[in-house]
PDB file of the backbone (N, CA, C, O) and the ligand in Angstrom, with CONECT records:
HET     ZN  A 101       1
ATOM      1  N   UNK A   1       0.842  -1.197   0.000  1.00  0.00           N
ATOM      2  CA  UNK A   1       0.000   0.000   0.000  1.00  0.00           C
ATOM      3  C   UNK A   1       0.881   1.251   0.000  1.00  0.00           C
ATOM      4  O   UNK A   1       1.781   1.172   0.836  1.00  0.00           O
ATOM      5  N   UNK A   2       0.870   2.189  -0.587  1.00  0.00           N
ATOM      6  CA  UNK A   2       1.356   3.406  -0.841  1.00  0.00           C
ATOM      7  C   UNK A   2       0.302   4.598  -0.088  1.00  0.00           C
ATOM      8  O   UNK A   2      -0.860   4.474   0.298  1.00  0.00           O
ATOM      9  N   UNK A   3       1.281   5.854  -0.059  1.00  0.00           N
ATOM     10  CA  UNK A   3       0.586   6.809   1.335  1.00  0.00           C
ATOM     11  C   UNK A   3      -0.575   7.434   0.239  1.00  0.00           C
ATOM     12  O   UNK A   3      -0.511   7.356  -0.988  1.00  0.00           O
ATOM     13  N   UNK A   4      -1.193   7.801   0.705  1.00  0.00           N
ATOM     14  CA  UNK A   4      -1.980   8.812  -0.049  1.00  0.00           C
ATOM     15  C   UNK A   4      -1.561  10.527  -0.346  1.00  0.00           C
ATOM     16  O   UNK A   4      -2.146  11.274  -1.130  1.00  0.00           O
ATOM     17  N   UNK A   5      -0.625  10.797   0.351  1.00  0.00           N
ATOM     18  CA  UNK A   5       0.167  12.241   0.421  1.00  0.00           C
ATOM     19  C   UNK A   5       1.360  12.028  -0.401  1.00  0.00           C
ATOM     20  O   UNK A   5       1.107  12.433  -1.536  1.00  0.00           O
ATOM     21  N   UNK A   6       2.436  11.611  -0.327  1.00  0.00           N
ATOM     22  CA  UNK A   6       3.169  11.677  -0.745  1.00  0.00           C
ATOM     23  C   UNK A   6       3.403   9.788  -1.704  1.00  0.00           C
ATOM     24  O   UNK A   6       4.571   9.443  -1.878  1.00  0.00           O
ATOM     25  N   UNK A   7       2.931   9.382  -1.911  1.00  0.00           N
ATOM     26  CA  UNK A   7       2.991   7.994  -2.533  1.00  0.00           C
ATOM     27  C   UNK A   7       4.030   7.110  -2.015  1.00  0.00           C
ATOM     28  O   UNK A   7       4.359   6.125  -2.676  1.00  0.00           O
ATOM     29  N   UNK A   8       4.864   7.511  -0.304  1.00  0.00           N
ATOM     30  CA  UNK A   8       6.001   6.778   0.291  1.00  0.00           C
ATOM     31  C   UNK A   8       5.125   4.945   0.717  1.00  0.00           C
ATOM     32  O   UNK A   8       3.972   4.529   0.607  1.00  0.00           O
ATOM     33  N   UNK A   9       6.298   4.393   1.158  1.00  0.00           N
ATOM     34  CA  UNK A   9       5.436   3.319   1.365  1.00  0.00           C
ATOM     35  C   UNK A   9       5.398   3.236   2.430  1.00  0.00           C
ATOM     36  O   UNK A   9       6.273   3.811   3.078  1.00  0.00           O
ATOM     37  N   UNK A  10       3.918   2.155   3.406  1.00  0.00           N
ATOM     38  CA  UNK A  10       3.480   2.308   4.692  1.00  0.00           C
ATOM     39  C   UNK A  10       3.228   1.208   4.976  1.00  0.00           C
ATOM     40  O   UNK A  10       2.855   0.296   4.239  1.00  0.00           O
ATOM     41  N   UNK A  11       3.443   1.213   6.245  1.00  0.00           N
ATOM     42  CA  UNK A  11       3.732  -0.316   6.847  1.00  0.00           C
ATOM     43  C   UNK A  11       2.652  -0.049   7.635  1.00  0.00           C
ATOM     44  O   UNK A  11       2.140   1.041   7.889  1.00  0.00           O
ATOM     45  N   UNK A  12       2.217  -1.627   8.158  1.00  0.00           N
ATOM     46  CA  UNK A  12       1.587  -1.948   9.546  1.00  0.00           C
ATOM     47  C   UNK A  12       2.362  -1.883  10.267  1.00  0.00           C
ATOM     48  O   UNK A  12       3.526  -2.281  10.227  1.00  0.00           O
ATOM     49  N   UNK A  13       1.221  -0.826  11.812  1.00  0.00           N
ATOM     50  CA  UNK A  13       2.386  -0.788  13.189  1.00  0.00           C
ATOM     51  C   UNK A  13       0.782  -1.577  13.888  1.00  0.00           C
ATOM     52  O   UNK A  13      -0.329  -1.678  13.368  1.00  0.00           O
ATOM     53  N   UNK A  14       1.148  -1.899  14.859  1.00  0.00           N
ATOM     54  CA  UNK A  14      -0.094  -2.368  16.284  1.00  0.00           C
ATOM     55  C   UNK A  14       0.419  -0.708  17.254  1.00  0.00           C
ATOM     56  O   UNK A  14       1.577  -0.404  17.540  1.00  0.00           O
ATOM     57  N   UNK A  15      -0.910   0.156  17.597  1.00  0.00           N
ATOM     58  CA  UNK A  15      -0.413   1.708  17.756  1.00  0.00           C
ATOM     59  C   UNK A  15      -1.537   1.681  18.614  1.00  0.00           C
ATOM     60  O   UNK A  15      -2.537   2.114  18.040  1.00  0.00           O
ATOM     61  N   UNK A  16      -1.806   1.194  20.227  1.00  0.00           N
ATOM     62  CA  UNK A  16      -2.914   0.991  20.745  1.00  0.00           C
ATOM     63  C   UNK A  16      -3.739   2.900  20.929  1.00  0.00           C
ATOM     64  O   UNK A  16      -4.941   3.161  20.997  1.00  0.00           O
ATOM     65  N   UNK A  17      -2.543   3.902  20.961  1.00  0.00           N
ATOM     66  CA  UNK A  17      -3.305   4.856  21.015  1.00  0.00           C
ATOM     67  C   UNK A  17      -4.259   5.217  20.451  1.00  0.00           C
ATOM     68  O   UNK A  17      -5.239   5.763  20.958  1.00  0.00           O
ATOM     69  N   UNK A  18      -3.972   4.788  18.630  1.00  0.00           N
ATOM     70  CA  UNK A  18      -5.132   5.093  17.743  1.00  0.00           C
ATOM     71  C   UNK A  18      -5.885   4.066  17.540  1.00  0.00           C
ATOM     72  O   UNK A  18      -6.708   4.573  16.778  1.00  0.00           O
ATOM     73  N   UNK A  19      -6.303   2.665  17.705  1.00  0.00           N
ATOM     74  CA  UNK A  19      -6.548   1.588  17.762  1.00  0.00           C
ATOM     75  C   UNK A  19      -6.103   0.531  18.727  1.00  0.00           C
ATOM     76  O   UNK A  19      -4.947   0.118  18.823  1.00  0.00           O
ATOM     77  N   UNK A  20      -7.184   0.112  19.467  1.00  0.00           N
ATOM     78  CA  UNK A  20      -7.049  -0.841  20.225  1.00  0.00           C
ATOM     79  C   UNK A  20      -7.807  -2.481  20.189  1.00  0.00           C
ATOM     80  O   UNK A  20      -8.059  -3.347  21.027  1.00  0.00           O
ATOM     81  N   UNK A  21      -8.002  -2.292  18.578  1.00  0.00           N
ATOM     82  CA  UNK A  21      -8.930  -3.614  18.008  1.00  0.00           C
ATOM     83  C   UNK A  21      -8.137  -3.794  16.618  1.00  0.00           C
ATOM     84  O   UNK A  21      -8.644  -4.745  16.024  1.00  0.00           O
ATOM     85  N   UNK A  22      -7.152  -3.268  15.931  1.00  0.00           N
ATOM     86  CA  UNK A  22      -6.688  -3.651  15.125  1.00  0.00           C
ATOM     87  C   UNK A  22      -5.450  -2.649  14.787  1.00  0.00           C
ATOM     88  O   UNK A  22      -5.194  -1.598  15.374  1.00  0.00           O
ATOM     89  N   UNK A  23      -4.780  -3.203  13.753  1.00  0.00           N
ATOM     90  CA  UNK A  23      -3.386  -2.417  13.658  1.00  0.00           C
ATOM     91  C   UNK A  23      -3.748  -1.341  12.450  1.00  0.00           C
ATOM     92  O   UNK A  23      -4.511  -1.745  11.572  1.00  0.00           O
ATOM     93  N   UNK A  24      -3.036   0.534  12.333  1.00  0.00           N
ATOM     94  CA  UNK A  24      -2.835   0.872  11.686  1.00  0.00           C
ATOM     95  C   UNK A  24      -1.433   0.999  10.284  1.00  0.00           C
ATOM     96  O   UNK A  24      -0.358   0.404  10.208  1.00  0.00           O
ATOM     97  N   UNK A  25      -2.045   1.990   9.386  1.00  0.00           N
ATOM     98  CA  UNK A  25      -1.031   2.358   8.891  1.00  0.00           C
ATOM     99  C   UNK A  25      -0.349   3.575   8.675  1.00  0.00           C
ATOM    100  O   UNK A  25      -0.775   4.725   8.572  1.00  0.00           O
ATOM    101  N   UNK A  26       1.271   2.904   8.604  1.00  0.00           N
ATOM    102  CA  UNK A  26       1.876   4.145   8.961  1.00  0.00           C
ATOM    103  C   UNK A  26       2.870   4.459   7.654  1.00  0.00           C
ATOM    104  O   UNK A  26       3.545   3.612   7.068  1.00  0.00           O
ATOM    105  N   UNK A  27       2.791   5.946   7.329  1.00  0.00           N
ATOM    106  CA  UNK A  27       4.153   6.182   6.334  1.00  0.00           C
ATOM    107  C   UNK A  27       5.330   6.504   6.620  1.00  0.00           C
ATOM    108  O   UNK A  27       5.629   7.531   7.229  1.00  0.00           O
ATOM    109  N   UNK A  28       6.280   5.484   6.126  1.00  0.00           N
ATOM    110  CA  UNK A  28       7.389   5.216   6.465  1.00  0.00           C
ATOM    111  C   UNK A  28       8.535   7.002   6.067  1.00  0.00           C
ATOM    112  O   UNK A  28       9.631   7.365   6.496  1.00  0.00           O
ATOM    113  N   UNK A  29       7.718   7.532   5.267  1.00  0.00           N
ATOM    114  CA  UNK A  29       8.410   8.931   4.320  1.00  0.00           C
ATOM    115  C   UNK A  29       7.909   9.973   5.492  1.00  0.00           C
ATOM    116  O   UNK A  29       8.618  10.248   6.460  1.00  0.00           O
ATOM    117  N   UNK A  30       6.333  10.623   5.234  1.00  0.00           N
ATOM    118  CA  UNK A  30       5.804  11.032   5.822  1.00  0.00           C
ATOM    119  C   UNK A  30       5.001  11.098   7.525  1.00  0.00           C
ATOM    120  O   UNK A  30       4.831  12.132   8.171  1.00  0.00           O
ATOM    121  N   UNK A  31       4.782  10.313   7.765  1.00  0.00           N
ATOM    122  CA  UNK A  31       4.523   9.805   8.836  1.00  0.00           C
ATOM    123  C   UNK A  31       3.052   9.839   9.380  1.00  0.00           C
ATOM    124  O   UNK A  31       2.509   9.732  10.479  1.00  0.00           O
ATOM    125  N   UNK A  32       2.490  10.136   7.465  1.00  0.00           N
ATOM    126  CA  UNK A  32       1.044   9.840   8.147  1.00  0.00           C
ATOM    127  C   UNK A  32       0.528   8.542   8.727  1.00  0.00           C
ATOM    128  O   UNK A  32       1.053   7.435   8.607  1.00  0.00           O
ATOM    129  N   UNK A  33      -0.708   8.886   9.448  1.00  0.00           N
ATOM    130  CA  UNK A  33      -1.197   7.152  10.296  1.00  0.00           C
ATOM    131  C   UNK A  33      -2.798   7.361   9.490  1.00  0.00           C
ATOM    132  O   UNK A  33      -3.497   8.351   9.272  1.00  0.00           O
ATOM    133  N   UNK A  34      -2.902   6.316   9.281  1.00  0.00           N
ATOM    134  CA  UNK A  34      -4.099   5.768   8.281  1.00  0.00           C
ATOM    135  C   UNK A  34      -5.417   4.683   9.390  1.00  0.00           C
ATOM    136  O   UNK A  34      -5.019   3.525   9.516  1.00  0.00           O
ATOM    137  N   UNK A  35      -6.113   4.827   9.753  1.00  0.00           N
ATOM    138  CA  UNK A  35      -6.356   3.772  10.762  1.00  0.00           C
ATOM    139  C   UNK A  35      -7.984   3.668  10.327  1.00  0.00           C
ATOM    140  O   UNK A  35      -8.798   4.395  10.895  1.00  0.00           O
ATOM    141  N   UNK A  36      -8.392   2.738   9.307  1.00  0.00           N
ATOM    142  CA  UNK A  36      -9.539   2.480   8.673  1.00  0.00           C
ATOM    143  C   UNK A  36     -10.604   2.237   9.586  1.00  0.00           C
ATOM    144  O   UNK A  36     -11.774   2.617   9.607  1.00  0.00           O
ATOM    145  N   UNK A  37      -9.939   1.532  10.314  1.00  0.00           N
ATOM    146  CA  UNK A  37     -11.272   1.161  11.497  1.00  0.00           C
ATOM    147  C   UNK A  37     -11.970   1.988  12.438  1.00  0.00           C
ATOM    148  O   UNK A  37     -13.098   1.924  12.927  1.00  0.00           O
ATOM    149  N   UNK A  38     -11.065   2.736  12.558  1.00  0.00           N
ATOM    150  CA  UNK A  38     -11.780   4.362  13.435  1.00  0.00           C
ATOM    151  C   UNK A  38     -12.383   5.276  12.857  1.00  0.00           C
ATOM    152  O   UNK A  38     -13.266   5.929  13.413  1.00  0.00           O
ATOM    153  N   UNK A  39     -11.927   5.501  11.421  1.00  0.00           N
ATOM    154  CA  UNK A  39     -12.598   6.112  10.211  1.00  0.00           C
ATOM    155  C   UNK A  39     -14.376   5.710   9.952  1.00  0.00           C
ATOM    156  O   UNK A  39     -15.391   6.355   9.688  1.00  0.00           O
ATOM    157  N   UNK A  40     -14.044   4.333  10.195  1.00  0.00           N
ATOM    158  CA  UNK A  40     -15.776   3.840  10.105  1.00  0.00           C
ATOM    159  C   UNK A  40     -16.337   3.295  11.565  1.00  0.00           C
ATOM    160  O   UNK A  40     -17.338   2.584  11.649  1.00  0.00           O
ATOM    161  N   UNK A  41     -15.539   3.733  12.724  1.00  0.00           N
ATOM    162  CA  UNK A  41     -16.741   3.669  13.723  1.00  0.00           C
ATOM    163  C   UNK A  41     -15.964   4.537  14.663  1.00  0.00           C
ATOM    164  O   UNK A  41     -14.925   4.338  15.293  1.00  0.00           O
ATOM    165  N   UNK A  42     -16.940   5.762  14.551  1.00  0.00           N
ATOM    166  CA  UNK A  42     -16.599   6.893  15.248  1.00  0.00           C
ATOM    167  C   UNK A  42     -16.819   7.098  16.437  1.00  0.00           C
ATOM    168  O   UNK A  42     -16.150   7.830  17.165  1.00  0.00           O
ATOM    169  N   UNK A  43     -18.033   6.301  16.821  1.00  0.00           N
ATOM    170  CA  UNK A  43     -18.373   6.315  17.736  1.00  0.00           C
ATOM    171  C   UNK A  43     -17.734   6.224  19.090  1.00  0.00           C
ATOM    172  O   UNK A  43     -17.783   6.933  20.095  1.00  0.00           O
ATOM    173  N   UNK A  44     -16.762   4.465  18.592  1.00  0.00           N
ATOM    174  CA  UNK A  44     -16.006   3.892  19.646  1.00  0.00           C
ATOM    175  C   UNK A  44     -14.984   4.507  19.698  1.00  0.00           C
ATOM    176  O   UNK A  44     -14.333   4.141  20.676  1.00  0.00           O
ATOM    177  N   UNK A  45     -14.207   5.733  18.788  1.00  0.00           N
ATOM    178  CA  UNK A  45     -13.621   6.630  19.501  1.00  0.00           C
ATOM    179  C   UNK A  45     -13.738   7.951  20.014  1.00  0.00           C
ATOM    180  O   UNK A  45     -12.865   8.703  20.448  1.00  0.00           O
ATOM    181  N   UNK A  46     -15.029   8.116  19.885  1.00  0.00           N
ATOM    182  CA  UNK A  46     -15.432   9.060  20.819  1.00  0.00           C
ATOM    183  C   UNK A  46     -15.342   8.464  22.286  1.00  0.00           C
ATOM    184  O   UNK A  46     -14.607   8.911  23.167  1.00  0.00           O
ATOM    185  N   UNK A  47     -16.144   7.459  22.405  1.00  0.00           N
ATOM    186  CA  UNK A  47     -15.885   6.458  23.739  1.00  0.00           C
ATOM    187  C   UNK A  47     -14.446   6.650  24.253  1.00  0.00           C
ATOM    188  O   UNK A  47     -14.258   7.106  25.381  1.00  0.00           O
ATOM    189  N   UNK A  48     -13.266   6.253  23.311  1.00  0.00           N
ATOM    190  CA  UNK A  48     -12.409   6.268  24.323  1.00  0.00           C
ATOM    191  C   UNK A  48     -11.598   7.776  24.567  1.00  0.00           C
ATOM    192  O   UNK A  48     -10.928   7.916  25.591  1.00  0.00           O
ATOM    193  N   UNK A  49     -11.698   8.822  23.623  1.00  0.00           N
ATOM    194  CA  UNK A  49     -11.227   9.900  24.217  1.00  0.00           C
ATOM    195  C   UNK A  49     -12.377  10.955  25.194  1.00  0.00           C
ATOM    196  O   UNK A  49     -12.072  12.113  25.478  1.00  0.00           O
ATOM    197  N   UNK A  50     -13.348  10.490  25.505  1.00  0.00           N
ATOM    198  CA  UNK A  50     -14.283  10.629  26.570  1.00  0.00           C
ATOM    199  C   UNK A  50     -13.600  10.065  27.887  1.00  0.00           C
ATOM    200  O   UNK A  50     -13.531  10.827  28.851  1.00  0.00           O
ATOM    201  N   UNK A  51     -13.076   8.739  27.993  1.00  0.00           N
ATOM    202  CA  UNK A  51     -12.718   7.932  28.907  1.00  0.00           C
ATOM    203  C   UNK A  51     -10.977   8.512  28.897  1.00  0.00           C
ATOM    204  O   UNK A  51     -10.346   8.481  29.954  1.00  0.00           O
ATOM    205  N   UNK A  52     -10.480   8.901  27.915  1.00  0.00           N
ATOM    206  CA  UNK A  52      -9.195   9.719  28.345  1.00  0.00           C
ATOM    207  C   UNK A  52      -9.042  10.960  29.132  1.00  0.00           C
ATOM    208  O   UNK A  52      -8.230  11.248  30.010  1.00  0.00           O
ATOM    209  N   UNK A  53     -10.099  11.682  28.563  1.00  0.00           N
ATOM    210  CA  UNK A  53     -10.234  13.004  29.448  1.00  0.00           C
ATOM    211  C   UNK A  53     -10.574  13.032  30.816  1.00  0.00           C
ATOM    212  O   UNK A  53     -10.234  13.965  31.544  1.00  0.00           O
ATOM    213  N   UNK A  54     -11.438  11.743  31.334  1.00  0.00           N
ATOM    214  CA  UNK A  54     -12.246  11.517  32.521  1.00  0.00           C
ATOM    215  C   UNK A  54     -10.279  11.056  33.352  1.00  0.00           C
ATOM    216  O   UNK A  54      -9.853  11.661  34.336  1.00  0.00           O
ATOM    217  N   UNK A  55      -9.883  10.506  32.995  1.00  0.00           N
ATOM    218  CA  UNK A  55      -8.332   9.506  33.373  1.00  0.00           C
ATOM    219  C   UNK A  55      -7.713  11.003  33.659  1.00  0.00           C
ATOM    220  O   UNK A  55      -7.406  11.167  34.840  1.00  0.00           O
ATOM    221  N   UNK A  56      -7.451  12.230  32.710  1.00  0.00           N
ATOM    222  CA  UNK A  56      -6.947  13.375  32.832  1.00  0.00           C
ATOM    223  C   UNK A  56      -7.359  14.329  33.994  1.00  0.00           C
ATOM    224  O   UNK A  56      -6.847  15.444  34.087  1.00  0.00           O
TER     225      UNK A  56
HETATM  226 ZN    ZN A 101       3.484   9.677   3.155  1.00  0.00          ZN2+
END
């Protein structure tokens, strides 16, 4: 898979900050993070930066 910004290539990391149910992706050039699964359920991260701020 190639980045969408700069076309560098991007690896899978396991990155529990942005996902804690599956691994994102990351560009190895740029350093964007790609994380599909949070993209389509927003919800459950609203949940957990609700539950970060409460920890804060
Ligand atoms: Zn990139």
């Amino acid at each position: 898979m190639t980045c969408q910004k700069c076309k560098g290539l991007m690896v899978t990391e396991w990155r529990p900050e942005f996902s804690q149910e599956a691994a994102v992706l990351r560009c190895i050039n740029c350093g964007l993070v790609l994380d599909p699964l949070i993209a389509q359920n927003r919800v459950i991260s609203l949940g957990v930066k609700q539950r970060v701020l409460k920890a804060a």
